[in-house]
Each structure stands twice: as C-alpha cells, then as structure tokens.
C-alpha positions in Angstrom: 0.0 0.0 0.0 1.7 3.3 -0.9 1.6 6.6 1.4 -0.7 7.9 -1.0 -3.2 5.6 -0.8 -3.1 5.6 3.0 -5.4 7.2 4.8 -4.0 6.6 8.3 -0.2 5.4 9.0 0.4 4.6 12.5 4.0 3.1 14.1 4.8 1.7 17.7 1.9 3.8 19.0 2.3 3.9 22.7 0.1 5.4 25.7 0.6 4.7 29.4 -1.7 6.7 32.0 -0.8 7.0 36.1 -3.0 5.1 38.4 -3.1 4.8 41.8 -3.5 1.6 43.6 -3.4 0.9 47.0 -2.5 4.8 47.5 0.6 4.0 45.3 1.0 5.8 42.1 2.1 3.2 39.5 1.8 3.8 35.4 -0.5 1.3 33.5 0.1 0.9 29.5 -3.1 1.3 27.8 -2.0 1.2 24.3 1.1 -0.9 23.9 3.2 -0.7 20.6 0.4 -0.9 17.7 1.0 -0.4 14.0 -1.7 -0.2 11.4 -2.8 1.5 8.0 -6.1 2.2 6.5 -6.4 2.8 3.0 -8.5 5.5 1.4 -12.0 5.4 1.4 -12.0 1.9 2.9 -14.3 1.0 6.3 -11.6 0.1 9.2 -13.1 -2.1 11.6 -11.2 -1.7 15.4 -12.2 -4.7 17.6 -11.7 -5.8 21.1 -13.3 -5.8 24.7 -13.1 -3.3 27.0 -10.1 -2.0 28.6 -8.2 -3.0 25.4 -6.7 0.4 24.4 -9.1 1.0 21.4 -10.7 4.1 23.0 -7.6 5.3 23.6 -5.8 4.8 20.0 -9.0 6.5 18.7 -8.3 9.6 20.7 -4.9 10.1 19.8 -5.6 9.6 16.4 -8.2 12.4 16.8 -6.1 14.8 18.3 -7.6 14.4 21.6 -5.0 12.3 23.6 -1.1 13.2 23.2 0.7 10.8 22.0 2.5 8.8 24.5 5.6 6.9 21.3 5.5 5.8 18.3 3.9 8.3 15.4 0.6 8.2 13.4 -0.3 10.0 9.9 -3.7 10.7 9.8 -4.5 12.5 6.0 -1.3 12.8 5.6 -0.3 14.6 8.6 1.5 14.0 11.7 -0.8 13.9 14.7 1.6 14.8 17.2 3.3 18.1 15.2 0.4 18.9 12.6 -2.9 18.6 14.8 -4.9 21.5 13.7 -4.0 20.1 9.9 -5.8 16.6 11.2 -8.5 18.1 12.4 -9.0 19.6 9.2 -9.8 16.9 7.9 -11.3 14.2 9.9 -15.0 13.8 11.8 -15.8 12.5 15.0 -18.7 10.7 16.3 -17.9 9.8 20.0 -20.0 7.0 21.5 -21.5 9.6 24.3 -22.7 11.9 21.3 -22.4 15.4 21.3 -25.6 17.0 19.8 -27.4 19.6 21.9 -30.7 18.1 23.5 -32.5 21.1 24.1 -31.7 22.4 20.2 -33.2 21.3 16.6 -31.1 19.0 14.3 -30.8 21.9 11.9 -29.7 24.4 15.3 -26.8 21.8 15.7 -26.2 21.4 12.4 -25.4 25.2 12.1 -23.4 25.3 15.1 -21.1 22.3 13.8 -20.8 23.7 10.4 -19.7 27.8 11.9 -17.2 26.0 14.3 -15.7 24.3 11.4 -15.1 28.0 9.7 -17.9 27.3 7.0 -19.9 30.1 6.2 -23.7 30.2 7.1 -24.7 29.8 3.2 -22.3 27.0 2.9 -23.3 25.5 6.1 -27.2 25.5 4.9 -26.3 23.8 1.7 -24.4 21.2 3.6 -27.8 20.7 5.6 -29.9 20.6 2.9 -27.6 17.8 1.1 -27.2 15.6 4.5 -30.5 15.9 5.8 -31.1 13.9 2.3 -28.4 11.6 2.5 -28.9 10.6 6.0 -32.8 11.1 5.5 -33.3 13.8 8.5 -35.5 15.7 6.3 -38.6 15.9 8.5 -36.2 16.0 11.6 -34.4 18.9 11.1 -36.8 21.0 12.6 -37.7 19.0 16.0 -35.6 19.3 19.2 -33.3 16.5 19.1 -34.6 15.3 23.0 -37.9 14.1 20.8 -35.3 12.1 18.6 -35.1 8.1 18.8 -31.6 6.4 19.5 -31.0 6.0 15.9 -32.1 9.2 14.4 -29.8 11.5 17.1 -27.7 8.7 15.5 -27.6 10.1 12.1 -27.8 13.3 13.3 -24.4 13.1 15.2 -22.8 11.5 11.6 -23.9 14.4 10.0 -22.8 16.7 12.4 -19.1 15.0 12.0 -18.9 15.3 8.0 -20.9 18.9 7.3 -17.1 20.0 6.8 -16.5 17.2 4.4 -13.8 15.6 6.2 -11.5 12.8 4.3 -11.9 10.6 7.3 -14.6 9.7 10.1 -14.0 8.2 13.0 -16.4 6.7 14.7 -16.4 4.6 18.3 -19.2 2.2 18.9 -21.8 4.0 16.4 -24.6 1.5 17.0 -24.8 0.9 20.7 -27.7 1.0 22.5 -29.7 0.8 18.9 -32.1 -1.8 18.0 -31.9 -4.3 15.0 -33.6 -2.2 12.8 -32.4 1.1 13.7 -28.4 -0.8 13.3 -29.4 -2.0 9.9 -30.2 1.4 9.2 -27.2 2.7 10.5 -25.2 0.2 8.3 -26.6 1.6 5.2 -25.7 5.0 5.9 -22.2 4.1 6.9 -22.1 2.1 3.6 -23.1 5.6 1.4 -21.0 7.6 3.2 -18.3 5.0 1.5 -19.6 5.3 -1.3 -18.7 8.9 -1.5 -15.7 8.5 -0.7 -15.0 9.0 2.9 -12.4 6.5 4.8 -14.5 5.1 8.3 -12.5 4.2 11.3 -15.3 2.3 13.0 -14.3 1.1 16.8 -16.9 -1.5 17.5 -17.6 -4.8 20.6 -20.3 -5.4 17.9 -18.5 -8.8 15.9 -21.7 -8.8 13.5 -21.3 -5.1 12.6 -17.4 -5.5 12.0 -18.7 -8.9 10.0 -20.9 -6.7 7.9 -19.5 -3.2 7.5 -15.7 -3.7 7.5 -13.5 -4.1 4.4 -10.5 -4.7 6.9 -10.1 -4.7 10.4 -8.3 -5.3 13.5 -8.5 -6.7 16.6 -6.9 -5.6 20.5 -6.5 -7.0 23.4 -4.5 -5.7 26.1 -3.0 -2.9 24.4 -1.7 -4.7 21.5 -2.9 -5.9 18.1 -3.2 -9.6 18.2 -4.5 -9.9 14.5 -5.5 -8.1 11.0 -6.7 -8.8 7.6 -10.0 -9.2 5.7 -13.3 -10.2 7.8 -12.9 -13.1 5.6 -8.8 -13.9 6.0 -9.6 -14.3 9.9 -12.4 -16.4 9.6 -10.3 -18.8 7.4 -7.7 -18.9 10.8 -10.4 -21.2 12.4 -10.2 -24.9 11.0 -13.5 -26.2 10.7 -12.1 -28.7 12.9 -11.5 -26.8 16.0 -15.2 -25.2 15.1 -16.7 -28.6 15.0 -15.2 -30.0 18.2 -16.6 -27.4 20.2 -20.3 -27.1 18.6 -23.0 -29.7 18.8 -23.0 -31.9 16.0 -26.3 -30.7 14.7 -24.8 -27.3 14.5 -23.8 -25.6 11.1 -19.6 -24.9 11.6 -19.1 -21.9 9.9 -16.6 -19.3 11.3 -17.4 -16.8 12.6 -15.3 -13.5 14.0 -16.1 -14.8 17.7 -14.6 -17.8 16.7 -11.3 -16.1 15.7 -11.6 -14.1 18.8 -12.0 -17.1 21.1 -9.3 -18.3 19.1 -6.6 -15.1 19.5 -7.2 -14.1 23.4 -8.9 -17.6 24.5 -11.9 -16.1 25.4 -15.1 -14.5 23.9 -15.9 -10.8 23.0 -19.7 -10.1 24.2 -19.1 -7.2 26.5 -21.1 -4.4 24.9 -20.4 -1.8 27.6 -18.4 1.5 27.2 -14.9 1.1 27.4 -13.1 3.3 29.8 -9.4 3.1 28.2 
C-alpha cells in the first residue's frame, strides 16, 4: 500500500496513563506498541473488549490524547506536530454523542458547520444535502430530546462530515440501537463509503465489524493480536476446532467470535463502554 493511498499510517503507538493503587501511584500501559494503515475510502473495523486500548488509539488519532511513542499520519499529517492540519480533515462521532438536547437538528447542524469556519450559506447547503443523505429531512426542525436512538444517531454522523472531512471516525456507532435502527445505520455508513470517505469504526459489535468492514483489527491488552479481511480471519479457524466445540447438529461456519476465542482464549460479548 503506498503513502498515497493511506489514509491513516500509525507506528509503535504507545500510551501509558498513572493510576493509583493501593495509595501507590504506578503507570498502567493502555495502548502498547500498535502499528496499522487504512487505505483510502475503505471502512476500518477496530475490535476488542473493554479495557483493550481501542478508546484510547482512537483519541490520539483524533487529536484528543497526546501521544505517549510511536507516530501516526492521519490524511497525511503527523498527529503529534500537525494537529490542527488533522482536524482539518477528519470527523468525529464519539460513543457519548455530542448534539445539543434542548436544540433542533438543523440548530446543531449550524453550530457544527460555523465551528468548522464554513460560512452560514455554505453550512445551509451542507444541511440541505445531508438531511437527504442521511434522511433527516422531517427531523431537522424538532428538538433532538424528541429524537429516537438512531435518528440522534444520524444526526451526530452528520454533524461529523458537514465539513466534508476525508476521514470519520467513529467509536461504537450503534450501541444502545435496535436491530432495525443498526441496519439502518449500516446503510448509511455504507453511502457515506460510497462517496468517498475512509471510516475508522471502533466497535464490541463482531456482527457489525462482520458486515461493515473491508478490513479490520483486533486488540486485546494494548496490543494488536491480528489483522486482515473479515474473511482472511475467519479462514484462521479450521473447521475442525469449530466442530469439536459445537453440537454436531450445528452448522460450523466461522465466525469473527470464533477467531476471537481463538486469538485471546476467550469470547468478545461485553457491549459496555470502554473506559481506556
């Protein structure tokens, strides 16, 4: 993969944080030694339970965490020495949100587009061509407490790309959503693609990263323990081992808990929010 075709470059990225136990102050390493890429306009699947350093990787790579080693290109630029040239050009969706309850979509629409330097014309055009990509048409105008889970959802997306950013990252964009309102999700995620835009989705959801990703990765314990295609980690599994641990009536297909179980010798089902 050249540089040019890379959206995001990291090396050896490190991050330790102080913690005190037993009223002694010792330093914990959250994020220990990873290395990726992400190719343009390609969904990135991040895996792994809580606790293993994903959150954390995700903020540096934002610009919201220092960098504790290593070094990571995101667009092109370094994130420890070129941060306001990042933010430029990536969007965030953070799993707590970020849209103002009390406000209409299109009031935080506006807001998102001014603090990104666009001008109010520009930023109403943008609205206009989101609310139909992301189908928020007959939203826009209702306070976004009235919303459902997945339609402050896709008004938090579009909040993160009315700059038009090259890259959106995204950390756990479906939690808390039901079935239908995940599917729906997924298709939107999957036309944002389409256009263009590289997704770095962080995710406990092995179905989603199944479905959405074109690559991804999965951590555990601050490290990468594996990478490749949904498909080229699936094929890690032998039907074999599949078999001797599912009932014989069972179907033994492989499936990304499998190569989990597999990896870290244990299962990823944890769907709650990940502290590091």
């Amino acid at each position: 993969m050249s540089t040019m075709s890379r959206a995001i470059e990291v090396q050896n990225l490190q991050k330790s944080f102080a913690v005190k136990v037993k009223g002694k102050t010792r330093s914990v390493e959250a994020v220990r030694g990873v290395s990726l890429s992400v190719a343009r306009g390609e969904i990135f699947g991040f895996l792994g339970p809580n606790g293993a350093g994903k959150t954390t990787c995700q903020r540096m790579l934002t610009t919201l965490l220092p960098i504790g080693g290593g070094t990571a290109l995101v667009a092109g630029f370094d994130v420890r020495t070129q941060a306001r040239e990042v933010r430029r050009h990536i969007g965030y969706v953070s799993q707590l949100g970020g849209a103002d309850l009390p406000a209409t979509g299109r009031e935080n629409l506006m807001l998102a587009g001014r603090l990104y330097g666009l001008s109010r014309t520009d930023v109403k055009k943008k609205i206009e061509e989101l609310s139909r990509l992301l189908e928020l048409d007959e939203l826009l105008d209702r306070i976004v407490r009235a919303y459902s889970g997945g339609q402050k959802r896709r008004l938090e997306i579009a909040m993160g790309i009315i700059h038009e950013p090259d890259i959106l990252f995204m950390d756990e964009p479906s939690s808390g959503l039901d079935p239908q309102n995940r599917a729906g999700l997924w298709a939107h995620i999957r036309r944002l693609r389409e256009k263009g835009v590289t997704i770095f989705l962080t995710t406990h959801y092995l179905d989603e990263a199944d479905e959405l990703a074109d690559r991804l990765a999965i951590m555990d314990a601050g490290k990468i323990v594996a990478q490749g295609t949904p498909l080229e980690l699936k094929q890690l599994v032998s039907e074999a081992e599949i078999a001797a641990r599912l009932k014989k009536e069972a179907v033994t297909k492989a499936t990304l808990d499998d190569v989990f179980l597999k990896i870290t010798g244990r299962t990823l089902r944890n769907t709650g929010k990940e502290v590091m």
